[in-house]
C-alpha positions as CSV (number, residue, x, y, z in Angstrom):
1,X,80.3,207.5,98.2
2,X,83.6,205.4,97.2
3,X,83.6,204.2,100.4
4,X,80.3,203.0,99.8
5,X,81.0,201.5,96.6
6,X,83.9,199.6,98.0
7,X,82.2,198.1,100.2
8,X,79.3,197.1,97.8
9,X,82.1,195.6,95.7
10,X,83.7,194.2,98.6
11,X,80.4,192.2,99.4
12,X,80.0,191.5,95.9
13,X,83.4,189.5,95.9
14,X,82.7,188.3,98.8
15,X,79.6,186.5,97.7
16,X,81.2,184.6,94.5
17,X,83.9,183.0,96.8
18,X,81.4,181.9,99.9
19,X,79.0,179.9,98.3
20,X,81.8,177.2,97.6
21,X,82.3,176.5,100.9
22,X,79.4,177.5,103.5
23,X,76.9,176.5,101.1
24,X,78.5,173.6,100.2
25,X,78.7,172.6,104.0
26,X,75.2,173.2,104.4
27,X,73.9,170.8,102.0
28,X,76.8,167.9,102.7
29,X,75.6,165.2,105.4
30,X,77.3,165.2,108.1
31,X,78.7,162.0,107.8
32,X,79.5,159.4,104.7
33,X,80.1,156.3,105.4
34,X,83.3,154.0,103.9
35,X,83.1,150.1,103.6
36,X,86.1,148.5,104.2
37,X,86.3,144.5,104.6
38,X,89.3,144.0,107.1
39,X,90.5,145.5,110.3
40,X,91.9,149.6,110.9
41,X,95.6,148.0,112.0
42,X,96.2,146.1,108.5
43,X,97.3,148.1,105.3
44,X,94.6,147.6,103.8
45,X,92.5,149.5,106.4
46,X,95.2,151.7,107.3
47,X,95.0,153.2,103.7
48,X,90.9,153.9,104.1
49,X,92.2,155.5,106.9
50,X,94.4,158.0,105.7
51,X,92.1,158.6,102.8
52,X,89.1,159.6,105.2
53,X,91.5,161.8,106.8
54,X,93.1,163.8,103.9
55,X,89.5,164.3,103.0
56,X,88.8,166.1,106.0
57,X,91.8,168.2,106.8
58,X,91.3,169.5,103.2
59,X,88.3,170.3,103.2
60,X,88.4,172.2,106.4
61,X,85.7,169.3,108.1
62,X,83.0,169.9,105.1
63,X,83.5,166.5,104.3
64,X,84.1,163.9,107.2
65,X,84.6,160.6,106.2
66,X,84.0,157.6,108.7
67,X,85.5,154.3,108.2
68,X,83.4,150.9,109.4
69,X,86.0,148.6,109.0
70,X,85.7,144.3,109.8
71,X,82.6,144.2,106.9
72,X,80.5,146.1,109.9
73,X,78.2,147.5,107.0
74,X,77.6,144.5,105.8
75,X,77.0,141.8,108.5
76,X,80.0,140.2,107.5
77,X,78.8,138.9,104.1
78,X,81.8,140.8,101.8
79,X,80.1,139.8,98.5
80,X,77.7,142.2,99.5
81,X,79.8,145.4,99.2
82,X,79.3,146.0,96.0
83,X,75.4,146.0,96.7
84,X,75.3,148.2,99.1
85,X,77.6,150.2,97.6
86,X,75.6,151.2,94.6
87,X,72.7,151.7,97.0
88,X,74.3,154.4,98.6
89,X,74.6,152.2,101.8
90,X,78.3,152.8,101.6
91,X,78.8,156.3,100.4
92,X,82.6,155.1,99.6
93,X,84.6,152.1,99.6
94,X,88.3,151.1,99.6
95,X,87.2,147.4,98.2
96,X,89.0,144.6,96.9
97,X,88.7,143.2,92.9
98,X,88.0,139.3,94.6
99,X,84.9,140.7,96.6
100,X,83.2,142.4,93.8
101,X,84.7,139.5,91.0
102,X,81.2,137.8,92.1
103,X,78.8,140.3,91.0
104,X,81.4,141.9,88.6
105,X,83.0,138.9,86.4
106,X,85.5,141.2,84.4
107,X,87.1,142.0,88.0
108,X,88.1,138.4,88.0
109,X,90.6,139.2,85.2
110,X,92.7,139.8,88.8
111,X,91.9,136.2,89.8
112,X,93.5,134.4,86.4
113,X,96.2,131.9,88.2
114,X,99.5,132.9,87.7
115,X,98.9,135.7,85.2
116,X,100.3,138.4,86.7
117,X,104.1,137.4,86.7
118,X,105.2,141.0,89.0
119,X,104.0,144.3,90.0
120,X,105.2,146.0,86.8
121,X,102.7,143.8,85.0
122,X,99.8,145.0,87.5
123,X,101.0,148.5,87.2
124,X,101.3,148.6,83.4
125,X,97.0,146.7,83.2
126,X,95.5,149.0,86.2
127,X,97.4,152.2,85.0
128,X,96.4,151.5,81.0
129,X,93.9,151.1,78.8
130,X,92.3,148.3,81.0
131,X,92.1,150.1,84.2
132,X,90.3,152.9,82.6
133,X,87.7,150.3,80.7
134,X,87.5,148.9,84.3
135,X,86.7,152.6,85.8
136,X,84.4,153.0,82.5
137,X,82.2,149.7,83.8
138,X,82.2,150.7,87.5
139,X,80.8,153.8,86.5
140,X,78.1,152.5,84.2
141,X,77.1,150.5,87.2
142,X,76.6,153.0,89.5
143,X,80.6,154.3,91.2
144,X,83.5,156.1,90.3
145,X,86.9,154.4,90.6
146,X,89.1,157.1,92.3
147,X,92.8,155.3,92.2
148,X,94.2,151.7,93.4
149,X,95.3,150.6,96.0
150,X,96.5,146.9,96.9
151,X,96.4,144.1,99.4
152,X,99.2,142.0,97.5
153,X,100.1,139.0,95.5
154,X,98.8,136.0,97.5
155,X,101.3,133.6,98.2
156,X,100.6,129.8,100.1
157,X,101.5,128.9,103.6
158,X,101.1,125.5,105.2
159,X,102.0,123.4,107.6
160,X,102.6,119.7,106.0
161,X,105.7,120.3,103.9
162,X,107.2,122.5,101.3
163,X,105.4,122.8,97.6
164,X,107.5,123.8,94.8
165,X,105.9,121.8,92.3
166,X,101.7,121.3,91.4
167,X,102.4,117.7,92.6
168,X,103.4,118.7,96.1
169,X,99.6,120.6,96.5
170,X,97.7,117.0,95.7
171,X,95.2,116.2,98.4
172,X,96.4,119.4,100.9
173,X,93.3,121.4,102.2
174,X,93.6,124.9,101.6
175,X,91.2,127.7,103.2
176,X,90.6,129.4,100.2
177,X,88.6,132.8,99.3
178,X,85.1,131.8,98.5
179,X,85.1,132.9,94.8
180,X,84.3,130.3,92.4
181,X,87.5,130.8,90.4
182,X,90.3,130.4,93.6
183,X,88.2,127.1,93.9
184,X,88.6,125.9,90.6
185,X,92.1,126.6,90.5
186,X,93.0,124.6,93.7
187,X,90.9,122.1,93.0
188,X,93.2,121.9,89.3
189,X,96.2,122.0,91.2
190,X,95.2,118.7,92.9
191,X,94.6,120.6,96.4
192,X,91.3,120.2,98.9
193,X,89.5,123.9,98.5
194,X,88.1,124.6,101.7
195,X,86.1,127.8,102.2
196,X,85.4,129.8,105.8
197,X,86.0,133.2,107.1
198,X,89.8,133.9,108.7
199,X,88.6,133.8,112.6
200,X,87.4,129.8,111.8
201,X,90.2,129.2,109.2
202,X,93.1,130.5,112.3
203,X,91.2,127.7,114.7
204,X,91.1,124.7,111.8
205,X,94.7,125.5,111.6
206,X,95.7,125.2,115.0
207,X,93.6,122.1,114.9
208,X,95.2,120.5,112.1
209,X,91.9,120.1,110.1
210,X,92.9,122.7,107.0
211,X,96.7,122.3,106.3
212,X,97.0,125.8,104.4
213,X,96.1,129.0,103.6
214,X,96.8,131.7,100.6
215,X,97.2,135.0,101.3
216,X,99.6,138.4,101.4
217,X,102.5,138.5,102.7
218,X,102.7,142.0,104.2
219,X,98.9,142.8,104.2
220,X,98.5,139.5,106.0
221,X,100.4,137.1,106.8
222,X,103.1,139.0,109.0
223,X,100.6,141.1,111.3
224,X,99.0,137.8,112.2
225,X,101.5,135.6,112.5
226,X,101.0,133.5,110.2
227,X,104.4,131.1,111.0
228,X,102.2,130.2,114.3
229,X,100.3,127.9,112.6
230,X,102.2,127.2,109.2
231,X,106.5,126.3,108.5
232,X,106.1,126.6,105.1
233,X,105.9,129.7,102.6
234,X,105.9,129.0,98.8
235,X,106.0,132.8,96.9
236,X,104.5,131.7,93.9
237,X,102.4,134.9,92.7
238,X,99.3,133.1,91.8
239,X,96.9,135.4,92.0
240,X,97.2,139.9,92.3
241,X,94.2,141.6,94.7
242,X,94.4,145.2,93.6
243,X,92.5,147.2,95.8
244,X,89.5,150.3,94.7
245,X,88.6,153.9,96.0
246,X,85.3,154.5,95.0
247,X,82.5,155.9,95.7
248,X,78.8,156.4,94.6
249,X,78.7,158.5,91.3
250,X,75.5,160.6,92.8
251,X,77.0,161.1,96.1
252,X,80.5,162.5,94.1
253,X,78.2,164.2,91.7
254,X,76.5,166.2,95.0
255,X,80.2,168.2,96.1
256,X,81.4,170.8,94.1
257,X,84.2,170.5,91.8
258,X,87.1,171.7,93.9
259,X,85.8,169.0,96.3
260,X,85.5,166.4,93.7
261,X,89.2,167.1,92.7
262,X,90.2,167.3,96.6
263,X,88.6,163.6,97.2
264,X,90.7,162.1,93.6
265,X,93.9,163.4,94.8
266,X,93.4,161.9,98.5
267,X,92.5,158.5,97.0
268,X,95.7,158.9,94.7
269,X,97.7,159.7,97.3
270,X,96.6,157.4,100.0
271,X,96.6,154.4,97.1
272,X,100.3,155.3,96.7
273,X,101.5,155.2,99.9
274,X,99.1,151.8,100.9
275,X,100.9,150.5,97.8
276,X,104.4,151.2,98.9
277,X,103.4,149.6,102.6
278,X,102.3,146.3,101.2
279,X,105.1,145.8,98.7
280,X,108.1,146.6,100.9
281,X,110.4,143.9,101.7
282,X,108.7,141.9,98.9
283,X,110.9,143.3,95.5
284,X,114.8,143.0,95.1
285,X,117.1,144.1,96.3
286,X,115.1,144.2,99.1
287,X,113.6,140.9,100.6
288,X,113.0,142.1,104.4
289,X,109.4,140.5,104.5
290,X,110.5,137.3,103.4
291,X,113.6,137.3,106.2
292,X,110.8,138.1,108.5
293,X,109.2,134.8,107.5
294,X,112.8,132.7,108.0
295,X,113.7,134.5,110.6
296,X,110.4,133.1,112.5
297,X,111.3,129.7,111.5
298,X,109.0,129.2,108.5
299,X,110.8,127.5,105.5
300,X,110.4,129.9,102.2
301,X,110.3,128.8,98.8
302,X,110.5,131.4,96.1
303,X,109.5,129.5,92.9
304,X,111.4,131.2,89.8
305,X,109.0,131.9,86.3
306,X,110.1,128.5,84.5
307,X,108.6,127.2,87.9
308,X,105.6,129.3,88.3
309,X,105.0,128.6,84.3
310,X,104.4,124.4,85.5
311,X,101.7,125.5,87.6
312,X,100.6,128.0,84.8
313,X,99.8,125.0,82.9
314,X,98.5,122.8,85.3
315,X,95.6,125.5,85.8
316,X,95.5,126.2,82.3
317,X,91.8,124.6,82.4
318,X,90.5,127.4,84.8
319,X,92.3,130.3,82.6
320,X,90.2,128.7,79.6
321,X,86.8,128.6,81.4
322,X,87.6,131.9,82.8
323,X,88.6,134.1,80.0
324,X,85.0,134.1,78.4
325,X,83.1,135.3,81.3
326,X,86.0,137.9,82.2
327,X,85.8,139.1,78.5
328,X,88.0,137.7,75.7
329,X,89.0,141.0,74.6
330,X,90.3,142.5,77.7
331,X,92.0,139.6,78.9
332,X,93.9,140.1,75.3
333,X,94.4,144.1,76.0
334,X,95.8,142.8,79.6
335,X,98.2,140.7,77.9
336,X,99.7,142.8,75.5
337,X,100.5,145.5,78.2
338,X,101.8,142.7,80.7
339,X,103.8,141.9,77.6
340,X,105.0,145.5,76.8
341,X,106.2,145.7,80.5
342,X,108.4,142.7,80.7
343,X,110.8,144.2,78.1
């Protein structure tokens, strides 16, 4: 008889434990899907990468997350991610601020020129009370922010001379993100905005038709070589491009809690690390990323903030226009805490 009832209480422990995992398995999809906008061999999809695969080890498989990197989901159009995001298209997304700043205008708070003046600025905004009234609207409109990641400060290369001054931009054409803000802000700087996707912007370059381009240095420019086309590197900080784990609030609300809890500490962890990859080389003492730059003959000039502040105010315009669709009040929470940090 107590052998019996061992057994029976065996079974009965047995049964409180098993249904977070087998049944939880049997009503998971076999696969989610995960949007991300650039290659697998940058950071940037490197760190979706890693993300999918803590997932999966620790959840023993239940989860298995698979990465469509390049925009595939998407047909290219990356203003779109957000779309198909909410409709479940994408069941997660490792997205940048600029792509969703379209449909999103408060996201362009990233996108103010020269607002940011370091990474202890973006820290103190995304890891405060603004990041969390950012997570607060993504959630509202359908996803869960997880953590940040980042694809970098995005700094100007170009081939017809060195710009250290607003002056020096007048009349260059610059291949440019397609967001309405980076075009207003080139186009106050005096430069020629000029819109296309990378694989047309790398030919106009070698062509001579677009004289420059702005993006990261480690996400970007140094895996494609950017001193190939360009000689000239200005680090001038004009514009931050955090990067987002999400993913759909009914597809997180459809695992169990553990699994819930397993997926925010991947996408903490995996923003961490991505984080670390694309700053390195990039804050003193150590400058390796912009010695890869000299050492592959590109000239680099690292504007200081009384120099960055001229071109503050030459854009000062766009920041104006800006600030009222982005939301005057969070713009002024982002300030005082960019404030806070510089002490």
């Amino acid at each position: 008889m107590l052998k019996k009832s061992g057994l029976f209480l065996l079974f009965v422990a047995m049964s409180m434990i098993i249904p977070s995992t087998i049944l939880a398995a049997n009503g998971y999809k076999k696969e989610y899907k995960m949007s991300v906008v650039v290659g697998p061999k940058l950071p940037w999809g490197a760190g979706a990468t890693k993300f999918a695969d803590l997932v999966r080890e620790r959840t023993d498989g239940r989860i298995n997350i698979k990465v469509y990197t390049s925009s595939s989901l998407m047909a290219g159009k990356q203003t779109n991610e957000f779309l198909i995001h909410r409709q479940g298209v994408a069941e997660f997304c490792f997205a940048s601020t600029i792509n969703w700043s379209t449909t999103i205008k408060p996201l362009n708070l990233f996108n103010l020129p020269f607002f940011f003046p370091d990474y202890k600025a973006l820290d103190a905004v995304t890891g405060g009370e603004v990041g969390a009234e950012i997570a607060n609207l993504l959630h509202d409109k359908g996803v869960t922010l997880l953590a940040w990641g980042e694809n970098g400060f995005r700094e100007l290369t170009n081939s017809k001379g060195p710009v250290s001054k607003p002056e020096d931009l007048h009349g260059m054409k610059v291949r440019v993100v397609g967001t309405p803000i980076f075009i207003d802000t080139m186009k106050a700087l005096g430069a020629n905005p000029v819109n296309m996707n990378w694989g047309d912007a790398q030919v106009a370059f070698q062509q001579g038709v677009v004289d420059g381009q702005e993006n990261p240095v480690v996400a970007i420019e140094i895996p494609v070589k950017i001193w190939q086309f360009h000689k000239y590197a200005t680090i001038w900080r004009y514009v931050i491009d955090p990067l987002m784990f999400t993913v759909n609030n009914k597809v997180l609300a459809s695992f169990t809690p553990e699994d819930q809890e397993i997926i925010r500490q991947a996408a903490i962890e995996a923003g961490a690390e991505q984080r670390a990859i694309v700053r390195k080389g990039l804050i003193a003492p150590d400058l390796s990323a912009l010695e890869t730059l000299r050492s592959n003959g590109m000239e680099v000039v690292v504007l200081n903030q009384q120099e960055r502040m001229a071109f503050r105010e030459k854009t000062k315009p766009v920041y104006d226009k800006w600030v009222s669709k982005i939301g005057k009040d969070l713009v002024a929470t982002a300030e005082k805490a960019i404030e806070a940090s510089q002490k």
